[in-house]
GUMAR-588522 format. One record per residue (C-alpha): residue in three letters; chain; x, z, y. Coordinates in steps of 0.05 Angstrom, whole numbers. Layout:
<pts>
PT_rest_kette_xx_zz_yy
PT_ALA_A_X_Z_Y
...
</pts>
This chain:
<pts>
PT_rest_kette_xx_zz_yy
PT_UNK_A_0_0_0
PT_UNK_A_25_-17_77
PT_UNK_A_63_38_100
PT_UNK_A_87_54_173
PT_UNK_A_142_99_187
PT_UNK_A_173_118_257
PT_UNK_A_231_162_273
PT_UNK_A_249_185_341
PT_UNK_A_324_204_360
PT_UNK_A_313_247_413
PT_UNK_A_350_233_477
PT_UNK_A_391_174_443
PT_UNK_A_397_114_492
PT_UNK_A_411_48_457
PT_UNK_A_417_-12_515
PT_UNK_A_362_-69_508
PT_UNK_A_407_-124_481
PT_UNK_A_430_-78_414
PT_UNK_A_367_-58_408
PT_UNK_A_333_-124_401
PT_UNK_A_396_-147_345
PT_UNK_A_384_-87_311
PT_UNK_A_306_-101_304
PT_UNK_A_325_-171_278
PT_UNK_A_371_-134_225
PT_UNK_A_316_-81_209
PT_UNK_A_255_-148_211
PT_UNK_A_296_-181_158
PT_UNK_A_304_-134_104
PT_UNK_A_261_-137_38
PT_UNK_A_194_-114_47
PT_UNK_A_189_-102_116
PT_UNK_A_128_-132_148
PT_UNK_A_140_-123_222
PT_UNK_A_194_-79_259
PT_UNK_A_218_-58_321
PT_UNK_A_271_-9_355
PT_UNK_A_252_13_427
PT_UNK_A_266_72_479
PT_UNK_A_207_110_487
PT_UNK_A_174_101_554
PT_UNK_A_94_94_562
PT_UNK_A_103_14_566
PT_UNK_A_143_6_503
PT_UNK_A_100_57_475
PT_UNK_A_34_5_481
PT_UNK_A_75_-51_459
PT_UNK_A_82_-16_393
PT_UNK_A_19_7_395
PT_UNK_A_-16_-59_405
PT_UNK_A_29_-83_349
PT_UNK_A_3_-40_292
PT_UNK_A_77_-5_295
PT_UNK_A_67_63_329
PT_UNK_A_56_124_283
PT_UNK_A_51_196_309
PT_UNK_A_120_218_303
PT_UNK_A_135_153_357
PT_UNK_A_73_179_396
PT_UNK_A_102_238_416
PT_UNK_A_174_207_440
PT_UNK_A_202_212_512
PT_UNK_A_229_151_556
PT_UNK_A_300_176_537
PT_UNK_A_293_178_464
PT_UNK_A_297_126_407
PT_UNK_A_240_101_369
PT_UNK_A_259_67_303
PT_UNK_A_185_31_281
PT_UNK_A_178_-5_209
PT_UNK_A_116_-26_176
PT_UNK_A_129_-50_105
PT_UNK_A_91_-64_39
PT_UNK_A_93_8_17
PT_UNK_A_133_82_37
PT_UNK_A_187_57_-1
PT_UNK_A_206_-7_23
PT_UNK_A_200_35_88
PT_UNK_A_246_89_84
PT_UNK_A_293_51_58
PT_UNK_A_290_2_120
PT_UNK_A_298_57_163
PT_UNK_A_357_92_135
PT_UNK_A_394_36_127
PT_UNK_A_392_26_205
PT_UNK_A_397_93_219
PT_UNK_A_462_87_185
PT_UNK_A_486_34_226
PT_UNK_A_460_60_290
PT_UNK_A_505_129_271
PT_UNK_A_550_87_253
PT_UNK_A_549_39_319
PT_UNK_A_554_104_362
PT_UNK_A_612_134_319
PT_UNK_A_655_78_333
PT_UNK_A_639_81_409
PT_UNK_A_644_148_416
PT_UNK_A_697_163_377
PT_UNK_A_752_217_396
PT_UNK_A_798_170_424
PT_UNK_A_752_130_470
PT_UNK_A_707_168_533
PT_UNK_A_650_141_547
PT_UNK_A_617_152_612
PT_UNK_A_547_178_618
PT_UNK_A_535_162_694
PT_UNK_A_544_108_739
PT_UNK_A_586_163_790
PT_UNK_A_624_173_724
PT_UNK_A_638_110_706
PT_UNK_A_663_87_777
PT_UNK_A_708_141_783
PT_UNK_A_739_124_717
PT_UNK_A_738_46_737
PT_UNK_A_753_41_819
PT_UNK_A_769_-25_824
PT_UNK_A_703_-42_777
PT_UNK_A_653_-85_829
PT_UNK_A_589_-94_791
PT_UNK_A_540_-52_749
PT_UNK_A_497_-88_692
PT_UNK_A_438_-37_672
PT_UNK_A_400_-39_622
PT_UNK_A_352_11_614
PT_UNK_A_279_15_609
PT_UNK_A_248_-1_665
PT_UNK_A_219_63_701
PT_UNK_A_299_92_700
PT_UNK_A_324_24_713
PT_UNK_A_320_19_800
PT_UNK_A_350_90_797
PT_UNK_A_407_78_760
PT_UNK_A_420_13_802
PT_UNK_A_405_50_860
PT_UNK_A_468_96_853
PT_UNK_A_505_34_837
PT_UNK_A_488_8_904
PT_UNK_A_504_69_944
PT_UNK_A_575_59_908
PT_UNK_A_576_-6_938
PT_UNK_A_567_-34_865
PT_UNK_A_541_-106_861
PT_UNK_A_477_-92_806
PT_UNK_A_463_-139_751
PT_UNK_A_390_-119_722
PT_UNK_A_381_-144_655
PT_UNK_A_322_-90_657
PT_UNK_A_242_-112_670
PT_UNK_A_189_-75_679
PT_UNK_A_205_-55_753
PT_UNK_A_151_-53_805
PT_UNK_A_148_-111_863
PT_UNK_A_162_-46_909
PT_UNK_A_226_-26_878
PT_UNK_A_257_-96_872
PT_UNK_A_240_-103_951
PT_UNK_A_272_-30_964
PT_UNK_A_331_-44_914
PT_UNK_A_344_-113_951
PT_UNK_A_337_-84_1019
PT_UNK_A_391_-29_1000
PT_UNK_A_436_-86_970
PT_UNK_A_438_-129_1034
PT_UNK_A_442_-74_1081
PT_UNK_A_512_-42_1027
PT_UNK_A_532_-121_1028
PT_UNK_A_531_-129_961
PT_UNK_A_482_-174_910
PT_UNK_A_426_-141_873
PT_UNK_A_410_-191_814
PT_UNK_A_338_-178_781
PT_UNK_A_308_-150_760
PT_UNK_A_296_-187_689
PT_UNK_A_364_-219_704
PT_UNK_A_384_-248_643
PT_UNK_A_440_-300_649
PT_UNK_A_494_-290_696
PT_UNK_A_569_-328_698
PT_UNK_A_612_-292_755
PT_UNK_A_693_-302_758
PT_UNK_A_682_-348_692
PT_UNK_A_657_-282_650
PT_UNK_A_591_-298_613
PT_UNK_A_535_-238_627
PT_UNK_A_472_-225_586
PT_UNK_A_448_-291_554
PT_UNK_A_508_-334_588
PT_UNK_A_554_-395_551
PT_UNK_A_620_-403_557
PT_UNK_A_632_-458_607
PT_UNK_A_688_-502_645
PT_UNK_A_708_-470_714
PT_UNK_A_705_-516_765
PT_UNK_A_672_-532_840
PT_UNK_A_599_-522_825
PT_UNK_A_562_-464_836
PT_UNK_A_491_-446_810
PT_UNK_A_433_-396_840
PT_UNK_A_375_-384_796
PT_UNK_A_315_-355_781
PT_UNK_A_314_-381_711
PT_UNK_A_364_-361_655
PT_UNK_A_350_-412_614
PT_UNK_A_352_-461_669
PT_UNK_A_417_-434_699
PT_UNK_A_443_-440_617
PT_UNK_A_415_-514_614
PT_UNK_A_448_-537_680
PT_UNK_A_523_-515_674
PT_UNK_A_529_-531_599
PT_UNK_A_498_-594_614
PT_UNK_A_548_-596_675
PT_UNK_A_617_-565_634
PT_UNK_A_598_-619_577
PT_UNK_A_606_-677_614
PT_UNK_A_667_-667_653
PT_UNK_A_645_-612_711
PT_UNK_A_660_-533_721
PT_UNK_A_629_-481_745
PT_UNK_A_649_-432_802
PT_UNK_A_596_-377_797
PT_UNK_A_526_-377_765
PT_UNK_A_482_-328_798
PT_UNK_A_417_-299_763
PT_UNK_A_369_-264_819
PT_UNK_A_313_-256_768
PT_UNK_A_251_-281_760
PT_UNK_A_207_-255_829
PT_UNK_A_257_-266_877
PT_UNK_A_221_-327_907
PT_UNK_A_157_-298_907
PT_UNK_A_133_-281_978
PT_UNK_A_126_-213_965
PT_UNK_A_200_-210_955
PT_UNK_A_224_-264_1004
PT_UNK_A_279_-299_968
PT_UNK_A_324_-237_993
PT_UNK_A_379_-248_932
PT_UNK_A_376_-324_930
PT_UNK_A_395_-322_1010
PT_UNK_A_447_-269_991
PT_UNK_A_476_-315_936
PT_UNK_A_464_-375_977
PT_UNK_A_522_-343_1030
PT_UNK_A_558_-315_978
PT_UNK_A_575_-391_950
PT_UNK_A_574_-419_1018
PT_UNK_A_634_-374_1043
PT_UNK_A_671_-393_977
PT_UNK_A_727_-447_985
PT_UNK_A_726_-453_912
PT_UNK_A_647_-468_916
PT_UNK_A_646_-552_936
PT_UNK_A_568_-559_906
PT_UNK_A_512_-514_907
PT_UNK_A_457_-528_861
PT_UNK_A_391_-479_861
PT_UNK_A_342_-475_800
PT_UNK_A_274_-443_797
PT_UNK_A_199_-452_797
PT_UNK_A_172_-471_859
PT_UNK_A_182_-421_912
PT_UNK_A_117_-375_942
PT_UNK_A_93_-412_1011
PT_UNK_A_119_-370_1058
PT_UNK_A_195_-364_1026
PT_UNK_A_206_-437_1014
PT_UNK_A_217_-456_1092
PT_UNK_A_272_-406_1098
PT_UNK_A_307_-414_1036
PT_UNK_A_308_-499_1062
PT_UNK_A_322_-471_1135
PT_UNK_A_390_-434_1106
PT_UNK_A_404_-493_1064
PT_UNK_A_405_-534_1127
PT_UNK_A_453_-486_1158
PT_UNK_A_513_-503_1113
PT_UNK_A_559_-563_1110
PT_UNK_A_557_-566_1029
PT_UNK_A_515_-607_994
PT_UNK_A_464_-578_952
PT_UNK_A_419_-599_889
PT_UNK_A_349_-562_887
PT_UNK_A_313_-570_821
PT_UNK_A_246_-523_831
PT_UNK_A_202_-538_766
PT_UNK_A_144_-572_782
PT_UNK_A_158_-576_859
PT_UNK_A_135_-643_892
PT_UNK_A_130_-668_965
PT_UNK_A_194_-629_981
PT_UNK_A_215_-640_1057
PT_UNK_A_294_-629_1044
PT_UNK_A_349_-616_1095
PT_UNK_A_398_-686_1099
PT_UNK_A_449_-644_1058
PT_UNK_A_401_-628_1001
PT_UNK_A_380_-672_940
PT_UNK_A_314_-655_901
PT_UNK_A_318_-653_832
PT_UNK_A_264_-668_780
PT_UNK_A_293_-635_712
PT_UNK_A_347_-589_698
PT_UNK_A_384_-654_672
PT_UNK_A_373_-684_731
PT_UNK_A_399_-627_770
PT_UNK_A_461_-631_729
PT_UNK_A_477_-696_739
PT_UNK_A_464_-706_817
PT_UNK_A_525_-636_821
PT_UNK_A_565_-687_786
PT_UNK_A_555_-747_825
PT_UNK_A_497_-782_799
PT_UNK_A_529_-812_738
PT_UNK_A_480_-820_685
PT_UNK_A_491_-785_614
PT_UNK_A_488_-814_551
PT_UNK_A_418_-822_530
PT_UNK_A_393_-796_462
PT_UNK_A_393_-852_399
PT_UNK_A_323_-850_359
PT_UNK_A_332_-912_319
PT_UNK_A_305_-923_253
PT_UNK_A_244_-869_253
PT_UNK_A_182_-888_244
PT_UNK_A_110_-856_274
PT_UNK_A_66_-830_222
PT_UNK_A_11_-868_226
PT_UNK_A_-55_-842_258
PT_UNK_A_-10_-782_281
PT_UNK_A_-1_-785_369
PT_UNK_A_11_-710_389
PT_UNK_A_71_-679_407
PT_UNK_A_82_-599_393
PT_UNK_A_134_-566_436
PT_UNK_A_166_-496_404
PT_UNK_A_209_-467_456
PT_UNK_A_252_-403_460
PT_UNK_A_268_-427_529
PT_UNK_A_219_-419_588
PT_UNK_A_245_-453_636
PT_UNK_A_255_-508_577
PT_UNK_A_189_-502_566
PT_UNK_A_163_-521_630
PT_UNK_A_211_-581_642
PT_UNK_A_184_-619_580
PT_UNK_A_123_-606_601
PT_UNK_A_145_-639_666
PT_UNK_A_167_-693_637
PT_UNK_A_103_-707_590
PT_UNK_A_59_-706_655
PT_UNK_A_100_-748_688
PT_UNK_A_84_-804_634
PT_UNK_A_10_-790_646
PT_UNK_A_4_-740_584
PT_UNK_A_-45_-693_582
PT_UNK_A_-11_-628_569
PT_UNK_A_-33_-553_551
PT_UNK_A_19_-488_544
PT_UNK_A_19_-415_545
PT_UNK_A_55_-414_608
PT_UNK_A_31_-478_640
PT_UNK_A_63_-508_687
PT_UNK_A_23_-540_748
PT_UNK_A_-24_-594_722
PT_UNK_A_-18_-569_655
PT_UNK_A_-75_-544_622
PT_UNK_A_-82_-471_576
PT_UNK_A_-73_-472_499
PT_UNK_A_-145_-436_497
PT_UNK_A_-171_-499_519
PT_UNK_A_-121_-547_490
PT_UNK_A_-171_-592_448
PT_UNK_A_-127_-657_434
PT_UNK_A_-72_-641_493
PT_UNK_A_-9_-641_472
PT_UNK_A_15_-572_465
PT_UNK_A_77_-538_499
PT_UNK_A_91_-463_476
PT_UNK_A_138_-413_499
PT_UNK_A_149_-368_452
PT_UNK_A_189_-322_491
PT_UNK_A_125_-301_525
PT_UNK_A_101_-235_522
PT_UNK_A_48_-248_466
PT_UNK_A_101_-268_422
PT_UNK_A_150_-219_433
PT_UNK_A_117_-150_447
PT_UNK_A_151_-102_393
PT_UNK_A_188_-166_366
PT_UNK_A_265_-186_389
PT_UNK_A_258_-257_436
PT_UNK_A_270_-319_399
PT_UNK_A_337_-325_420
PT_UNK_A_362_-267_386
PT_UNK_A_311_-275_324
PT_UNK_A_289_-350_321
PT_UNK_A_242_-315_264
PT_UNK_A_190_-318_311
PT_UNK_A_192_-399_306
PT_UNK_A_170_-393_230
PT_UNK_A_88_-391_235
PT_UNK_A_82_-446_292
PT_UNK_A_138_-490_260
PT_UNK_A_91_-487_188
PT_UNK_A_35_-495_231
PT_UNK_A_63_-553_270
PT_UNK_A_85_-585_212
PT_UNK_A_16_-575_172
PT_UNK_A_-19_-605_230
PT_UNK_A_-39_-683_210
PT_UNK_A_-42_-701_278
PT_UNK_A_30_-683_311
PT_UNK_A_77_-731_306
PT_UNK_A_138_-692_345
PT_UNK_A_162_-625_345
PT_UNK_A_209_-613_398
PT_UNK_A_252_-550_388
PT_UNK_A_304_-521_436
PT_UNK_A_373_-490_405
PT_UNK_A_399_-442_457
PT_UNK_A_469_-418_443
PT_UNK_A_528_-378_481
PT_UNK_A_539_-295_489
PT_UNK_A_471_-249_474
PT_UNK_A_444_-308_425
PT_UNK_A_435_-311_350
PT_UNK_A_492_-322_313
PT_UNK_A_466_-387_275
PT_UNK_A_399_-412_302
PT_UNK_A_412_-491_271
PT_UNK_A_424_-447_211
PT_UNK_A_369_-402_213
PT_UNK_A_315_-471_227
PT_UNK_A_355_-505_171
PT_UNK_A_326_-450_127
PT_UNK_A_262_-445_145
PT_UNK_A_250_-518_134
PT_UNK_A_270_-513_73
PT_UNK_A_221_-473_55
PT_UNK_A_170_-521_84
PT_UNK_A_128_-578_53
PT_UNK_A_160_-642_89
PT_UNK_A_129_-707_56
PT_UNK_A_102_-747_125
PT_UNK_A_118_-691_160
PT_UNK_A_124_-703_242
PT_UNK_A_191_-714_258
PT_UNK_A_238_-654_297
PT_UNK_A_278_-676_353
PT_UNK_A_321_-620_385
PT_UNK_A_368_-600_431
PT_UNK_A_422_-552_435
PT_UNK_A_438_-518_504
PT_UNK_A_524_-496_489
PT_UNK_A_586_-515_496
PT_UNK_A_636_-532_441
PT_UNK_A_670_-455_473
PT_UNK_A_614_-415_457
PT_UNK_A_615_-369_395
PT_UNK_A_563_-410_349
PT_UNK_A_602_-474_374
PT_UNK_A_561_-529_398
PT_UNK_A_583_-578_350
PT_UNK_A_574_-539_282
PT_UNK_A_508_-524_314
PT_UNK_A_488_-604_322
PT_UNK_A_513_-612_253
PT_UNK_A_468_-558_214
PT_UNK_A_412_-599_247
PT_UNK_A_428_-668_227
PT_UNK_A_439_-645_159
PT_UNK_A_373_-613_160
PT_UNK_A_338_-682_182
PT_UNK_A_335_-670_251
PT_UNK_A_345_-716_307
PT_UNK_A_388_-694_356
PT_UNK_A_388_-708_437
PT_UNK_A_437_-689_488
PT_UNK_A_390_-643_522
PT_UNK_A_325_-618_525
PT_UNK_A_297_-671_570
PT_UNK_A_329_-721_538
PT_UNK_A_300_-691_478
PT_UNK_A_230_-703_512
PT_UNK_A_239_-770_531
PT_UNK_A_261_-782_460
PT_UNK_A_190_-766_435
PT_UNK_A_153_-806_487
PT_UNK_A_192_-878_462
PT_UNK_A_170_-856_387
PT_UNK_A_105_-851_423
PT_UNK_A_115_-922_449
PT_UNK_A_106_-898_519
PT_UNK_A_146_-910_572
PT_UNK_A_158_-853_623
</pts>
């Protein structure tokens, strides 16, 4: 019979990252059903709740301690899950803590014992997460905040402090990051070079220098400023911060920025300091049209676009799809994306050929999966329903096993596009892990898969081995995730 087991380790802090491998660990093991390893504050509390995961031992845990959740087929399987994490956890913190290495408990202790450190990355749950970055501000600390779940008023206060200490507040829900040519968070290993990135996208910043490092460019700096920054109740406060920060760099020759479109009031005065400075600058906002640009900016339309206006304009190879053939009667396309910001450029790209297109996090023009009917559909499965109590997809691709069967069962999709998304924070074989699960899978006049993979040949999967694993698996191939899209609409017969 089902059995779910929680332990708590009271006052045991585990950052977000670890956390989510370990649940991918603890996920995998033989007769576990669903897991999940959070700290216990009131919002990751509900997200185990809603997920059928929290018992009453994890009901009674505080924000600073450790919930270890398992569901599994029966008490057994369960306790056995759990203590073989538990030993790893132990065994995790052991080897951090052991007698010969100090580790600091607070940001005042960790400055003191690092003075020339110039950035803080916190990670924490969300309701400690703008105090912590708070002290790192008064320490005149640049703050990376992987963290989310920080209210709108905090991220104003925290980027109010930041300018007035002259330093950058990144985030919250800052996930990608490449300063002095060290990857942070979800981040690839890249080329240094001339160009410099500000985005509110991770996945978009990742796209746009791999894209860029691949095909002969470098990257100065790649800041992350999260998600809201370019909301109007935030004002675009980091990107202008970041915006001066790459401006004032000699090393800096190219300034690209990436996000969705900016609120109403913001956009005007992120153009108006665009205007201000003598570089040029690429601005790829998602879905964006009608874009009155400054005479030293170029708009554009895709994060591969983006790319290739930083290096000049020179087109990219474009994707080979010789020699498949369209099921016949089958028309749709099914998109199964790890990548958001992936996510909404094909979904771009399928509008722009006159598709009609539905997602779970639609971009504009793009209808809602609850009302797809024969739309193509687009899904993001790093959204919130798919992830609550679960690792995200790029850390446990897992999550692309039910939609990919689904997708494939379906008699009247005829592509799946799937994203690969390599580099620091990722899973250490995605190709791999898809490889598997398709071999698990019924394939006779099945839809074919066309993918991408967003890495460079430097990154710790390596790009390469990744784009191999693919192919072997029957999988076409493009250079990038638009191409990738644009490789589906010729199969389609239509011209974009």
């Amino acid at each position: 019979m089902e059995h779910t087991l929680n332990k708590v380790f009271q006052g045991f802090y585990k950052d977000s990252v670890a956390l989510m491998r370990l649940s991918r660990d603890l996920a995998a093991m033989d007769g576990v059903n669903e897991a999940a390893l959070m700290m216990g504050s009131p919002s990751n509390k509900q997200i185990l709740k809603d997920a059928g995961l929290l018992a009453d031992d994890g009901a009674t845990a505080e924000g600073g301690d450790l919930i270890l959740a398992v569901r599994a087929k029966d008490s057994d399987a369960a306790k056995k899950a759990a203590e073989v994490i538990e030993t790893q956890i132990m065994s995790q913190t052991r080897a951090a803590t052991g007698d010969t290495v100090w580790q600091p408990q607070t940001i005042r202790a960790a400055a003191k014992a690092n003075p020339d450190a110039n950035l803080a990355l916190i990670s924490v749950p969300g309701e400690f997460a703008a105090a912590e970055a708070r002290k790192a501000i008064s320490r005149g600390l640049n703050v990376m905040m992987f963290s989310d779940n920080v209210s709108i008023e905090d991220e104003i206060s925290l980027k109010v402090q930041a300018r007035e200490q002259g330093v950058l507040m990144m985030g919250p829900d800052c996930g990608t990051a490449i300063l002095d040519g060290v990857p942070l968070a979800f981040a690839n290993k890249v080329t240094t070079g001339d160009i410099g990135i500000v985005g509110a996208s991770g996945t978009g910043i990742q796209e746009v220098t791999t894209l860029i490092s691949n095909n002969g460019g470098g990257i100065s700096q790649a800041i992350g400023v999260g998600g809201r920054d370019l909301k109007d109740e935030i004002g675009g406060i980091s990107t202008l911060m970041a915006i001066d920060r790459l401006d004032a760099d000699p090393a800096t020759k190219h300034i690209v920025l990436i996000s969705k479109p900016p609120g109403k009031n913001v956009l005007p005065r992120i153009l108006e300091r665009v205007g201000q400075s003598a570089k040029p600058f690429t601005i790829c906002f998602i879905g964006a049209s009608d874009l009155e640009l400054p005479s030293n900016a170029t708009a554009a339309r895709t994060l591969k676009d983006a790319a290739q206006a930083a290096l000049g304009g020179d087109a990219f190879a474009e994707p080979a799809v010789s020699g498949v053939s369209v099921p016949k009667g089958r028309t749709g396309i099914r998109g199964l994306y790890s990548g958001g910001t992936l996510a909404a450029e094909t979904q771009l790209i399928l509008l722009d050929a006159g598709l009609k297109v539905a997602s779970n996090a639609a971009v504009p023009g793009a209808g809602s999966l609850s009302d797809a009917g024969d739309m193509h559909k687009i899904i993001d499965l790093g959204d919130d329903e798919y992830t609550q109590g679960r690792p995200h997809p790029m850390i446990d691709p897992e999550i692309r096993r039910d939609p990919l069967a689904a997708a494939l069962a379906d008699s009247t999709v005829d592509v799946v596009l799937i994203d690969i998304v390599i580099g620091y924070g990722a899973h250490p074989d995605p190709a791999g892990q898809l490889a598997e699960m398709l071999s698990t899978m019924q394939r006779a006049d099945n839809p074919t898969i066309i993918a991408s993979v967003t890495g460079t040949e430097q990154d710790p999967q390596i790009r390469s081995s990744q784009i191999q694993s693919l192919q072997a698996a029957g999988i076409l191939v493009a250079g990038s995730n638009a191409d990738a899209a644009m490789a589906a609409l010729k199969l389609l017969g239509i011209n974009s």
